[in-house]
mmCIF file of the N, C-alpha and C atoms, coordinates in Angstrom:
data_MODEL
# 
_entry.id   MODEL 
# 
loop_
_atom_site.group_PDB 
_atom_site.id 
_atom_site.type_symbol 
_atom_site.label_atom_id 
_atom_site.label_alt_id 
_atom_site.label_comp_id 
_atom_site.label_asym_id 
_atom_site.label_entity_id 
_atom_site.label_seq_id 
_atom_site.pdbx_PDB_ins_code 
_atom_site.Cartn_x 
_atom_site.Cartn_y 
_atom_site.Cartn_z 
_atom_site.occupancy 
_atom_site.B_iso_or_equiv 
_atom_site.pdbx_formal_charge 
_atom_site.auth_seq_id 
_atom_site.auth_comp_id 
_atom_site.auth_asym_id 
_atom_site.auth_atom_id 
_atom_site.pdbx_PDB_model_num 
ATOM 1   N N  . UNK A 1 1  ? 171.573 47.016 237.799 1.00 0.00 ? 1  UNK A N  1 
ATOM 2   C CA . UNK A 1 1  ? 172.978 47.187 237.555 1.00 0.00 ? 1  UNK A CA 1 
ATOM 3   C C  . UNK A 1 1  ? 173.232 47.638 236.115 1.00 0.00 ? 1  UNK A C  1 
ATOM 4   N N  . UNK A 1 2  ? 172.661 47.175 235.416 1.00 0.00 ? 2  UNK A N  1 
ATOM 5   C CA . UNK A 1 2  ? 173.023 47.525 233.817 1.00 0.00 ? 2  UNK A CA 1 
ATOM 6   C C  . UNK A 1 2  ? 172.208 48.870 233.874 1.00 0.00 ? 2  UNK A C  1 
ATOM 7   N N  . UNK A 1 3  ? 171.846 49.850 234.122 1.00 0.00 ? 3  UNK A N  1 
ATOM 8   C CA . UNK A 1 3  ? 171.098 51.050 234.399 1.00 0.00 ? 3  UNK A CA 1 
ATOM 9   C C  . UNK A 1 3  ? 172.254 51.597 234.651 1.00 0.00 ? 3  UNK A C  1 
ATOM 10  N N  . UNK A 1 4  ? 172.753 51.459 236.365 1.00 0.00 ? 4  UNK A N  1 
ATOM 11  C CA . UNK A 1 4  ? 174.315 52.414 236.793 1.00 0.00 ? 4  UNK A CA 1 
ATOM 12  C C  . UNK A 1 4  ? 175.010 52.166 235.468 1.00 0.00 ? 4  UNK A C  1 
ATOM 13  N N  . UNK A 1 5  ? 175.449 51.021 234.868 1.00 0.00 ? 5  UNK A N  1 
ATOM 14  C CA . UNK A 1 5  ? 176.182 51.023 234.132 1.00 0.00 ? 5  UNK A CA 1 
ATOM 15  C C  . UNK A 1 5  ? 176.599 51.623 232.543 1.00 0.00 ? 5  UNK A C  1 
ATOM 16  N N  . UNK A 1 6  ? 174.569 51.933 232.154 1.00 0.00 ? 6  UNK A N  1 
ATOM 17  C CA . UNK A 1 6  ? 174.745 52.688 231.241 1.00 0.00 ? 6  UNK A CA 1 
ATOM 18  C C  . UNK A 1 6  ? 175.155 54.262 231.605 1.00 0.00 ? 6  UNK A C  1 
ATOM 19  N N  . UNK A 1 7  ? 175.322 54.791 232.565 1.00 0.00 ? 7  UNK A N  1 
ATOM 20  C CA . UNK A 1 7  ? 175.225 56.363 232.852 1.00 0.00 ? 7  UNK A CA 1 
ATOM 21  C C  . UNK A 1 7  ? 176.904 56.535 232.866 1.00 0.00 ? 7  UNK A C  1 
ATOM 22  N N  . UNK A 1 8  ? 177.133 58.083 233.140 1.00 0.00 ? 8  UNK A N  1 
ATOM 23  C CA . UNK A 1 8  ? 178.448 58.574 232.887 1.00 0.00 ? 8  UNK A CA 1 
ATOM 24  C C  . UNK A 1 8  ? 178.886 58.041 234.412 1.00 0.00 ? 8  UNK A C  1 
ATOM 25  N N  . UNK A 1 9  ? 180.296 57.838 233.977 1.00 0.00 ? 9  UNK A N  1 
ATOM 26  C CA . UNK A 1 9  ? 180.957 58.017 235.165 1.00 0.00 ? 9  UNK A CA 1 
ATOM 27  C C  . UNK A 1 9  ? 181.032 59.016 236.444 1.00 0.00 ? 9  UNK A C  1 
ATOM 28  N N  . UNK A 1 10 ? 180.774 59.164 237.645 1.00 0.00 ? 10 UNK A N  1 
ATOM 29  C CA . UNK A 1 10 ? 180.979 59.869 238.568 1.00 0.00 ? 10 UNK A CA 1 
ATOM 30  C C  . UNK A 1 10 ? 182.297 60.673 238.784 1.00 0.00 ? 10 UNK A C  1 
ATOM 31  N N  . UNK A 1 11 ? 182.429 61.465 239.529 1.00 0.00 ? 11 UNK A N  1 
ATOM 32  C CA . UNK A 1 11 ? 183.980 61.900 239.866 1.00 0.00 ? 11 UNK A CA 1 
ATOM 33  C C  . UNK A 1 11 ? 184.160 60.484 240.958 1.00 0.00 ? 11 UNK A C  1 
ATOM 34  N N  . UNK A 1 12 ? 184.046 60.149 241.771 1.00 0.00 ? 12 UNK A N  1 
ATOM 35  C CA . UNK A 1 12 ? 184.305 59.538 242.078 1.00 0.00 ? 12 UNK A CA 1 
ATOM 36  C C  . UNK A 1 12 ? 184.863 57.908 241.485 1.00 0.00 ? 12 UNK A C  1 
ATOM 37  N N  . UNK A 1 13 ? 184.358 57.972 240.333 1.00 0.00 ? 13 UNK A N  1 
ATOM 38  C CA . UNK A 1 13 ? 184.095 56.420 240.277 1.00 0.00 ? 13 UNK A CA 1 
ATOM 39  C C  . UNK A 1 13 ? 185.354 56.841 239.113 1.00 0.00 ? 13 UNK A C  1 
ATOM 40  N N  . UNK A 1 14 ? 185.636 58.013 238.244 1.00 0.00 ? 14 UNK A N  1 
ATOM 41  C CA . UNK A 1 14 ? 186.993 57.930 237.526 1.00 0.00 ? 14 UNK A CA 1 
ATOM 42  C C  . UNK A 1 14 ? 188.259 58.526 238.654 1.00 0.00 ? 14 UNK A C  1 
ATOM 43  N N  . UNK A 1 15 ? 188.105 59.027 239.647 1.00 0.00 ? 15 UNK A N  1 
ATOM 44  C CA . UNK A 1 15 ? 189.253 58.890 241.007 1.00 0.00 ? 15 UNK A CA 1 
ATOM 45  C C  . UNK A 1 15 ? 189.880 57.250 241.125 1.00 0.00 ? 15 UNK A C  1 
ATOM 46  N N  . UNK A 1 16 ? 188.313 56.652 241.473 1.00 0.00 ? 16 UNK A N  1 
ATOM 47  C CA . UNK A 1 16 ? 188.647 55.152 241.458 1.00 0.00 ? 16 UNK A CA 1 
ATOM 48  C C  . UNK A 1 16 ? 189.751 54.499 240.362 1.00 0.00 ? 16 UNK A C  1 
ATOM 49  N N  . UNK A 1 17 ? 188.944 54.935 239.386 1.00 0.00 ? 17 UNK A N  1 
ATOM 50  C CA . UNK A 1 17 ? 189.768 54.031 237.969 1.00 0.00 ? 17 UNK A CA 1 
ATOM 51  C C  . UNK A 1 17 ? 191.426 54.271 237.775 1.00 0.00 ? 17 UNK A C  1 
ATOM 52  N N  . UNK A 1 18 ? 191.472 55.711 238.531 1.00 0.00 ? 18 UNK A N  1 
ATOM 53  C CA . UNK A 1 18 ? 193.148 56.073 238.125 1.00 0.00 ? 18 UNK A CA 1 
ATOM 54  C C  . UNK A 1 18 ? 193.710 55.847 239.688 1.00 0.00 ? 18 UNK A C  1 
ATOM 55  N N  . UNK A 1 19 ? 193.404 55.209 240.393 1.00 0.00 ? 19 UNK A N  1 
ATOM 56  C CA . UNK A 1 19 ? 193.536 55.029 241.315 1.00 0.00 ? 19 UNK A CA 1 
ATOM 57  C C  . UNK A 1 19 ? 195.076 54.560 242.044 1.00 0.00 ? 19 UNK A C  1 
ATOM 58  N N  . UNK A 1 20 ? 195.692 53.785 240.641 1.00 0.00 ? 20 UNK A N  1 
ATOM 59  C CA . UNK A 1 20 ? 197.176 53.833 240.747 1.00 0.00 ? 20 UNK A CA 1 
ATOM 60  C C  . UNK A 1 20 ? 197.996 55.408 240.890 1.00 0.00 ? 20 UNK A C  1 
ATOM 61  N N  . UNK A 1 21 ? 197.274 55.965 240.584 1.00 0.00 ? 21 UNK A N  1 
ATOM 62  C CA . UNK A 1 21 ? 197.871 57.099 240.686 1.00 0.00 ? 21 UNK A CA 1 
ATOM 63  C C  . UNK A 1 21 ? 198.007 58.275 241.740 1.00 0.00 ? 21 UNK A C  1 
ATOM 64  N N  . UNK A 1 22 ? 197.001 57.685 242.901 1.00 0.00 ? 22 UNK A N  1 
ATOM 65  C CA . UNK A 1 22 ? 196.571 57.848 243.702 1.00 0.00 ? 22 UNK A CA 1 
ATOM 66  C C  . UNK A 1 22 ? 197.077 57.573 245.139 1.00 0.00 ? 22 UNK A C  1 
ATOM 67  N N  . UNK A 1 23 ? 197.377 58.333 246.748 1.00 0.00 ? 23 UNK A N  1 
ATOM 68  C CA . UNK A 1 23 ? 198.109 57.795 247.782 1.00 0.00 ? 23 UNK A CA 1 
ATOM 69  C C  . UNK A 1 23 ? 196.619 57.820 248.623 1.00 0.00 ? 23 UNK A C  1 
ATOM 70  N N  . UNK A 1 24 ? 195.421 58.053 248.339 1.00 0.00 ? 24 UNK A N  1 
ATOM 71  C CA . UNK A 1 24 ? 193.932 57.381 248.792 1.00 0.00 ? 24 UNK A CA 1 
ATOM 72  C C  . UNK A 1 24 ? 194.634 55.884 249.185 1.00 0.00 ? 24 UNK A C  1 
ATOM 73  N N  . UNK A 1 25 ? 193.754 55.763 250.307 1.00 0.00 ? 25 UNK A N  1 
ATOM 74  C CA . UNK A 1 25 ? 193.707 54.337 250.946 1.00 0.00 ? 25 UNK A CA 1 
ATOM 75  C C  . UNK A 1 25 ? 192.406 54.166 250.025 1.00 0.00 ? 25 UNK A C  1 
ATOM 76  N N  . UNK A 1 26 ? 192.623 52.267 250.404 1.00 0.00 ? 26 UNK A N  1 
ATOM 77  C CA . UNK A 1 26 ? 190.857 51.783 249.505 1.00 0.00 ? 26 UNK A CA 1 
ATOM 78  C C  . UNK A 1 26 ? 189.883 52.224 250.097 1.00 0.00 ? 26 UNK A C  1 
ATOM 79  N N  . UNK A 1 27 ? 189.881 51.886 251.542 1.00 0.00 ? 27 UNK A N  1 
ATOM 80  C CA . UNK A 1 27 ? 188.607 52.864 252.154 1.00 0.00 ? 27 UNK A CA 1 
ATOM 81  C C  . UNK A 1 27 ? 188.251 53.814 251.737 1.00 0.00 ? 27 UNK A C  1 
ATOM 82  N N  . UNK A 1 28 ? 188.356 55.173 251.376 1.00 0.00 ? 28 UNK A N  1 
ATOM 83  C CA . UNK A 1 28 ? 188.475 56.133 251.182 1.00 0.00 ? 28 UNK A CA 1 
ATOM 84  C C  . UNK A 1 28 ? 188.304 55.933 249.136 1.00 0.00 ? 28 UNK A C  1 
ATOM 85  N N  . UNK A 1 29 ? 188.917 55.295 248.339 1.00 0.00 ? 29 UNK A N  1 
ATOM 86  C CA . UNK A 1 29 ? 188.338 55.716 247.050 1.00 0.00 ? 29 UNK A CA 1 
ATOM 87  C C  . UNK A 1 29 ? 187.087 54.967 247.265 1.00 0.00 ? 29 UNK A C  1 
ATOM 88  N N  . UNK A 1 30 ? 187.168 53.749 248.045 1.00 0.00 ? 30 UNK A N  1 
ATOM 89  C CA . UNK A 1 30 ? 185.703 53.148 247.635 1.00 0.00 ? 30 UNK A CA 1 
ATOM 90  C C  . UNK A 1 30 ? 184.427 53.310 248.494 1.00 0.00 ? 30 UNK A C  1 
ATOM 91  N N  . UNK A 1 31 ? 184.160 54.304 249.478 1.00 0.00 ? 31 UNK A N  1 
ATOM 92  C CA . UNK A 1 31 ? 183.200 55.045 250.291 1.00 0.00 ? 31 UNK A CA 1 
ATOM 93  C C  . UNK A 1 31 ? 181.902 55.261 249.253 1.00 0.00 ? 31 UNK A C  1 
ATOM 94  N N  . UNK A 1 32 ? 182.516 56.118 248.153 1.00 0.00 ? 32 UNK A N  1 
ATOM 95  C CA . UNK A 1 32 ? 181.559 56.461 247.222 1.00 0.00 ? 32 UNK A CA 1 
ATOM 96  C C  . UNK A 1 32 ? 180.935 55.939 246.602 1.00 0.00 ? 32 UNK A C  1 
ATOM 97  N N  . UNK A 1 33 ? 181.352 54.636 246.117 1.00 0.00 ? 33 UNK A N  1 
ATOM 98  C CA . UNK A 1 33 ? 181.290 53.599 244.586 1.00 0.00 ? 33 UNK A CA 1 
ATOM 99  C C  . UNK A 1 33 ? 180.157 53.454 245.445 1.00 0.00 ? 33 UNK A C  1 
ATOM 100 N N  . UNK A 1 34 ? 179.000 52.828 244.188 1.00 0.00 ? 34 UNK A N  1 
ATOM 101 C CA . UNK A 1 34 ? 177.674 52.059 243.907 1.00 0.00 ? 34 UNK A CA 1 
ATOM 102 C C  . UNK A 1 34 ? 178.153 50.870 244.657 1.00 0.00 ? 34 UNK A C  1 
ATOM 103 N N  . UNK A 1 35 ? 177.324 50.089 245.179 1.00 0.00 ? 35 UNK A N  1 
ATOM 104 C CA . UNK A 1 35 ? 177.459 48.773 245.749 1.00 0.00 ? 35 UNK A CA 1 
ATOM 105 C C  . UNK A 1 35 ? 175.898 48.254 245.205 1.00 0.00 ? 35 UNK A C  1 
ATOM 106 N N  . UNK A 1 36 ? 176.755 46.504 244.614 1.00 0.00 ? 36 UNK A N  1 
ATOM 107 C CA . UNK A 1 36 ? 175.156 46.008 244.258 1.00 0.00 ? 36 UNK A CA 1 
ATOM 108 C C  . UNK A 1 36 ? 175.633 44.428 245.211 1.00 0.00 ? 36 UNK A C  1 
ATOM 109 N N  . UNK A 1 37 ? 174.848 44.076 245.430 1.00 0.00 ? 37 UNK A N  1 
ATOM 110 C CA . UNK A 1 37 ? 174.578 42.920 246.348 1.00 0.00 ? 37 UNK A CA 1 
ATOM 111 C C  . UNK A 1 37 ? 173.524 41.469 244.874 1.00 0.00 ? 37 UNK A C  1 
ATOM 112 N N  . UNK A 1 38 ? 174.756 40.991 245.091 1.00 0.00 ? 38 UNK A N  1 
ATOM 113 C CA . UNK A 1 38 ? 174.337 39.772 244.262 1.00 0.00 ? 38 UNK A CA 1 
ATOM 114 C C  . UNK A 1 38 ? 174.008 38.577 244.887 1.00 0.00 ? 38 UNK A C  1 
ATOM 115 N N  . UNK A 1 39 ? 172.540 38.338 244.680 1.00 0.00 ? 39 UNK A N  1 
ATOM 116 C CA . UNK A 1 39 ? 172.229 36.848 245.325 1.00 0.00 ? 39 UNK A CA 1 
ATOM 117 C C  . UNK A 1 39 ? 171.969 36.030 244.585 1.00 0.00 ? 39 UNK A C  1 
ATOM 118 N N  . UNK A 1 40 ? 172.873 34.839 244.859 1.00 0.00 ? 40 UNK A N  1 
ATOM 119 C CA . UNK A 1 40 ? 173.143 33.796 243.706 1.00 0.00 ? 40 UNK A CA 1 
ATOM 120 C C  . UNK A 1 40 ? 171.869 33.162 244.771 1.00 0.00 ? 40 UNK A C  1 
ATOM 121 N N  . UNK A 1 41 ? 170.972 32.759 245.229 1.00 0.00 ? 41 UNK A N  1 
ATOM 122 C CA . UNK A 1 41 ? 170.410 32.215 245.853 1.00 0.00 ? 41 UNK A CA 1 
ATOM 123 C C  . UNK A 1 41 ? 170.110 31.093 247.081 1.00 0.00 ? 41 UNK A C  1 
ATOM 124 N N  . UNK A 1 42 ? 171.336 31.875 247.705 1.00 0.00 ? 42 UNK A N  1 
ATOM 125 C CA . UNK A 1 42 ? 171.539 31.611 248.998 1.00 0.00 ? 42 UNK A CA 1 
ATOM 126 C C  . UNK A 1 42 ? 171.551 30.700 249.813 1.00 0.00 ? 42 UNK A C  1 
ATOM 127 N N  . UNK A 1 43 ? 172.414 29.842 248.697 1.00 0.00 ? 43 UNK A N  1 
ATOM 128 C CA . UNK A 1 43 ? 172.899 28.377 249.538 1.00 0.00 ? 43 UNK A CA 1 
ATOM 129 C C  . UNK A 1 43 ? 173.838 28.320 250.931 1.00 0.00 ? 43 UNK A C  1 
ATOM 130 N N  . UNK A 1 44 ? 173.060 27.573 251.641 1.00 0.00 ? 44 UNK A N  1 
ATOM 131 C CA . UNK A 1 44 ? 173.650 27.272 253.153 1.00 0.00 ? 44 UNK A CA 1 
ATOM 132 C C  . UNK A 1 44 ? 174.885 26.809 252.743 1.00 0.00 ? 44 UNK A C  1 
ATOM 133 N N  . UNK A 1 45 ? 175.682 27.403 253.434 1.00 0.00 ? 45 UNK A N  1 
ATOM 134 C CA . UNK A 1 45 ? 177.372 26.825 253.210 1.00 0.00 ? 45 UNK A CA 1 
ATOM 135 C C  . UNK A 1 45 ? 176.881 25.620 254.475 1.00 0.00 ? 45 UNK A C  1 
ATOM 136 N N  . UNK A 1 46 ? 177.833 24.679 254.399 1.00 0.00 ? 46 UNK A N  1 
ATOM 137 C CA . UNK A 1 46 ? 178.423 23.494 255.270 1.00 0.00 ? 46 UNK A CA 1 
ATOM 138 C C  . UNK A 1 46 ? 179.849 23.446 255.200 1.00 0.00 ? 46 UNK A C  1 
ATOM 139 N N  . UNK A 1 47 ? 179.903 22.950 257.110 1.00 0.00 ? 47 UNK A N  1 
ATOM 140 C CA . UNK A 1 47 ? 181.458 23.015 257.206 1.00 0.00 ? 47 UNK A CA 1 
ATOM 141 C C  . UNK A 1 47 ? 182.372 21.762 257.018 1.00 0.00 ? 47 UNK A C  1 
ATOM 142 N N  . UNK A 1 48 ? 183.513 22.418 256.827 1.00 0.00 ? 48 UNK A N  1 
ATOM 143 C CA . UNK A 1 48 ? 184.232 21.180 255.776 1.00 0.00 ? 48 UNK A CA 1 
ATOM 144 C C  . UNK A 1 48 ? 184.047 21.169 254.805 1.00 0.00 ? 48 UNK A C  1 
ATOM 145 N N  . UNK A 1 49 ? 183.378 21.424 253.785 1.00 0.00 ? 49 UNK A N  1 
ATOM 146 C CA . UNK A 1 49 ? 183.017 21.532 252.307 1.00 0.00 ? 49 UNK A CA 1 
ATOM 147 C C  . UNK A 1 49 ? 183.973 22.530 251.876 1.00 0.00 ? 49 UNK A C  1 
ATOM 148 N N  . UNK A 1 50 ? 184.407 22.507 250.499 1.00 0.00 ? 50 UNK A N  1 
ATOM 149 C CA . UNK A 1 50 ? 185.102 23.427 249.836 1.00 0.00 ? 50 UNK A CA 1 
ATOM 150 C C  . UNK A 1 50 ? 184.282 24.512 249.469 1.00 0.00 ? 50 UNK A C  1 
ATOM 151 N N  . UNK A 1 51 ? 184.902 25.940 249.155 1.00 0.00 ? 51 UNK A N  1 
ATOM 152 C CA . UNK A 1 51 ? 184.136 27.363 248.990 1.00 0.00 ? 51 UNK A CA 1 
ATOM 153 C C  . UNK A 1 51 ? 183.019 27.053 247.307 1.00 0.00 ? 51 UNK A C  1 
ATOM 154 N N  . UNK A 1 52 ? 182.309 27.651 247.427 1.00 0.00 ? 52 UNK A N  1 
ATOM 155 C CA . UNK A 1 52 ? 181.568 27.236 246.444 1.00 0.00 ? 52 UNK A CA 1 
ATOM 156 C C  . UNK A 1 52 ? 182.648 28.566 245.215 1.00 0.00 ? 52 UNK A C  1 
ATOM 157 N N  . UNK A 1 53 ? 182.136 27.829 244.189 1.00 0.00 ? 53 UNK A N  1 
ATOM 158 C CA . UNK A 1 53 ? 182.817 28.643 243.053 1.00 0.00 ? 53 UNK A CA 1 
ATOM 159 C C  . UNK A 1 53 ? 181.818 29.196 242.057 1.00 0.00 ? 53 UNK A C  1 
ATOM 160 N N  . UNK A 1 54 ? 181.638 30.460 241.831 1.00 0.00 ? 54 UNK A N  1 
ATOM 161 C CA . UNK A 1 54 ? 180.604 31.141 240.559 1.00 0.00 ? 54 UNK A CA 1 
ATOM 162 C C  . UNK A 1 54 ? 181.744 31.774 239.660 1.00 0.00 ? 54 UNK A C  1 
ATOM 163 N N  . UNK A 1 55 ? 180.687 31.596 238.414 1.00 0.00 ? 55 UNK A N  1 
ATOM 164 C CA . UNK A 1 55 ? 181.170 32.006 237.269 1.00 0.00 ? 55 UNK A CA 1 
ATOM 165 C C  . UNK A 1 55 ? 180.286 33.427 236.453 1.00 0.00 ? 55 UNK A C  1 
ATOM 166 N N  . UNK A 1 56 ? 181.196 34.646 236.110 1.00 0.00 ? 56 UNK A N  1 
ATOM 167 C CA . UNK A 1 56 ? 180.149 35.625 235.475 1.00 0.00 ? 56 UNK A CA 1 
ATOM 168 C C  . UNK A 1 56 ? 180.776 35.547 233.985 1.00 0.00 ? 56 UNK A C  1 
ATOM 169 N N  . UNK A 1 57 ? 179.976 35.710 233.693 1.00 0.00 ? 57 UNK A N  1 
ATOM 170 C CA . UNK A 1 57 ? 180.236 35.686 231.953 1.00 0.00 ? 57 UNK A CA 1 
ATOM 171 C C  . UNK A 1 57 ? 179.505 37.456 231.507 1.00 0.00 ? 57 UNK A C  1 
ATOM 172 N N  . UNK A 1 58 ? 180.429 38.038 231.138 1.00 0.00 ? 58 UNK A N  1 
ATOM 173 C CA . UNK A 1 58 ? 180.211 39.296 230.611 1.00 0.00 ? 58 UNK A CA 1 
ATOM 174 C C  . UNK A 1 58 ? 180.821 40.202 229.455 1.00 0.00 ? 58 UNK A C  1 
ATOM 175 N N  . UNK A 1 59 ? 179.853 40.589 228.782 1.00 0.00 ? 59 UNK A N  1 
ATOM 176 C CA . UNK A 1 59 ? 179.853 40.755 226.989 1.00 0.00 ? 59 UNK A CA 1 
ATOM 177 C C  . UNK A 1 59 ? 179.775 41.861 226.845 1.00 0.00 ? 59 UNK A C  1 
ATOM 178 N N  . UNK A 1 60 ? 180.243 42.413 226.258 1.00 0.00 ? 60 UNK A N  1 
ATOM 179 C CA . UNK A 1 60 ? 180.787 44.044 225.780 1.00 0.00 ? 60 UNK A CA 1 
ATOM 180 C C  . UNK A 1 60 ? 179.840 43.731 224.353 1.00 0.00 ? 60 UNK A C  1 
ATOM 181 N N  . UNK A 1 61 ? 178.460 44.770 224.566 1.00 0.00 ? 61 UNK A N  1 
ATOM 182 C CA . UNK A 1 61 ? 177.600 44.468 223.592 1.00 0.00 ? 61 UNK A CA 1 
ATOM 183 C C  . UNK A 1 61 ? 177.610 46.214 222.674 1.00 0.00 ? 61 UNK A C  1 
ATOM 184 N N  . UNK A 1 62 ? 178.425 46.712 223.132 1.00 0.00 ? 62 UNK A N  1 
ATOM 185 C CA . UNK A 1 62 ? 178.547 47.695 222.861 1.00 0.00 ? 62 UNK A CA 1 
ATOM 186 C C  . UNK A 1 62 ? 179.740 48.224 221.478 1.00 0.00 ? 62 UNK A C  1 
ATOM 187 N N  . UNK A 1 63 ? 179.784 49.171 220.867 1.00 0.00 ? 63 UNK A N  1 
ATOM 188 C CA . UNK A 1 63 ? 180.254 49.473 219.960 1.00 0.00 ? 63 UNK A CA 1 
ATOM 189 C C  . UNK A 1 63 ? 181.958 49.772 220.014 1.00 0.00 ? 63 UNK A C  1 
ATOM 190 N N  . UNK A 1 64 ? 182.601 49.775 221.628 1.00 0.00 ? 64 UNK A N  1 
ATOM 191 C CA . UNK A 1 64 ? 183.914 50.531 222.021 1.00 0.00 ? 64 UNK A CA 1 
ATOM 192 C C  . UNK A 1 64 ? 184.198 49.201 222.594 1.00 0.00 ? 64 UNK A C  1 
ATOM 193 N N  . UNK A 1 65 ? 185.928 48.764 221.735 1.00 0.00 ? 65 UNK A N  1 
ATOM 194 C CA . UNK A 1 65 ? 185.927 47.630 223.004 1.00 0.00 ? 65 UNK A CA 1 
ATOM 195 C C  . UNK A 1 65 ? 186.704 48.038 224.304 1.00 0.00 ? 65 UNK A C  1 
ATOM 196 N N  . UNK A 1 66 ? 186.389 47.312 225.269 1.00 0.00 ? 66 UNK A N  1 
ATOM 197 C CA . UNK A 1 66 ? 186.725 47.624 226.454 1.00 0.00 ? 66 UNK A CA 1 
ATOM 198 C C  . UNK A 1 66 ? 187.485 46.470 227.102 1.00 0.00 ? 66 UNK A C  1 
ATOM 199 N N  . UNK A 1 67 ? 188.081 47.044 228.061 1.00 0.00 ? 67 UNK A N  1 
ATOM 200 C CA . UNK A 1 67 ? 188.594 45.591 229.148 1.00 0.00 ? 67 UNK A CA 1 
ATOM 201 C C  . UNK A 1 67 ? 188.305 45.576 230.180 1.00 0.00 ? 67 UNK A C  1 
ATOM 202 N N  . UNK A 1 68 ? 187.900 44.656 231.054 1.00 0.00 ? 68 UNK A N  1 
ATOM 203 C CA . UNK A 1 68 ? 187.245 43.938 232.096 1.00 0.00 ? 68 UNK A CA 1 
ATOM 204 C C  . UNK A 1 68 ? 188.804 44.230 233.285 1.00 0.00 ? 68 UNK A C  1 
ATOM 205 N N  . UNK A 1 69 ? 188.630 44.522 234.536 1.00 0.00 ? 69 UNK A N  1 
ATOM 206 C CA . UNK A 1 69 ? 189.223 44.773 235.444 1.00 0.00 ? 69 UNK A CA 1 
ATOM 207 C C  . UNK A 1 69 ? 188.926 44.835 237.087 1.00 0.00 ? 69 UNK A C  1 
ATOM 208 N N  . UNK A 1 70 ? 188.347 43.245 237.366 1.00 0.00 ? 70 UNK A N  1 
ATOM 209 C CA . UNK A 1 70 ? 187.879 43.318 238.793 1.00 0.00 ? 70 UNK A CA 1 
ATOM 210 C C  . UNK A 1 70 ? 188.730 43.912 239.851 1.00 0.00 ? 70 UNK A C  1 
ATOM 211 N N  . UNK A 1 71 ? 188.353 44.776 240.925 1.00 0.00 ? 71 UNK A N  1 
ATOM 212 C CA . UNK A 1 71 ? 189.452 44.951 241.821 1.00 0.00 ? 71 UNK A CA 1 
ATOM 213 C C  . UNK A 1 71 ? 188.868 44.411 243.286 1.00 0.00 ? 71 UNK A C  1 
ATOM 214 N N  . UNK A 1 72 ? 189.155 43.316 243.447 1.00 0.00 ? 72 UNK A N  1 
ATOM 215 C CA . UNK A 1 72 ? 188.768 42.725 244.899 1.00 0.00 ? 72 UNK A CA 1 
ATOM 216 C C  . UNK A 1 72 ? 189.394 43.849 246.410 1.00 0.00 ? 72 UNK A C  1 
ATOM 217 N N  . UNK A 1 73 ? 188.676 43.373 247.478 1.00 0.00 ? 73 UNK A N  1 
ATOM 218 C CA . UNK A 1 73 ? 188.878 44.115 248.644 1.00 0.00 ? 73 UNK A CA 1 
ATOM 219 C C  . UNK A 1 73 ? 190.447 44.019 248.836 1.00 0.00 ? 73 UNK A C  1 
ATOM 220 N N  . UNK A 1 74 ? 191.219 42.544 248.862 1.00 0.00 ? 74 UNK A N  1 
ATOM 221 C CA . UNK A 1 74 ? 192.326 42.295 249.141 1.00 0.00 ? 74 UNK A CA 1 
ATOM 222 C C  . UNK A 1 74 ? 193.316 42.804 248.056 1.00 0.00 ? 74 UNK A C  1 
ATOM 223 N N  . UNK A 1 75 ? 192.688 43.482 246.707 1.00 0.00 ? 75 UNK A N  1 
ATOM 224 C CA . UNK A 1 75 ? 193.767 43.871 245.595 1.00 0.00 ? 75 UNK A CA 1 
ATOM 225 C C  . UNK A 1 75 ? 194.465 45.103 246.033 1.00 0.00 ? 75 UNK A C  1 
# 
């Protein structure tokens, strides 16, 4: 992931970013995007239990500051 992340942006992936600006459904901007699959190590859920909760901690080690902007499926 930090590899995709050092490289230039795609056309696709700055379509994505201005995406407010955009009448694209999500399907459709996000077809293209990179997908990474994170395994926190694959604890058996149990039912009745509350959703488990993770935390990412991520550092702009870089020289430009930037801002952080998750966009979930449901955003």
């Amino acid at each position: 992931m930090n590899k995709e992340m050092l490289t230039e942006l795609t056309k696709h992936e700055e379509i994505y970013n201005n995406s407010d600006k955009s009448n694209e459904s999500q399907e459709n901007l996000t077809k293209n995007l990179s997908k990474f699959n994170w395994d926190f190590g694959k604890i058996p859920s149990r039912k009745g239990r509350d959703p488990r909760k993770i935390t990412i901690t991520l550092k702009n080690v870089g020289g430009v500051d930037a801002n952080w902007c998750f966009k979930m499926p449901n955003d």
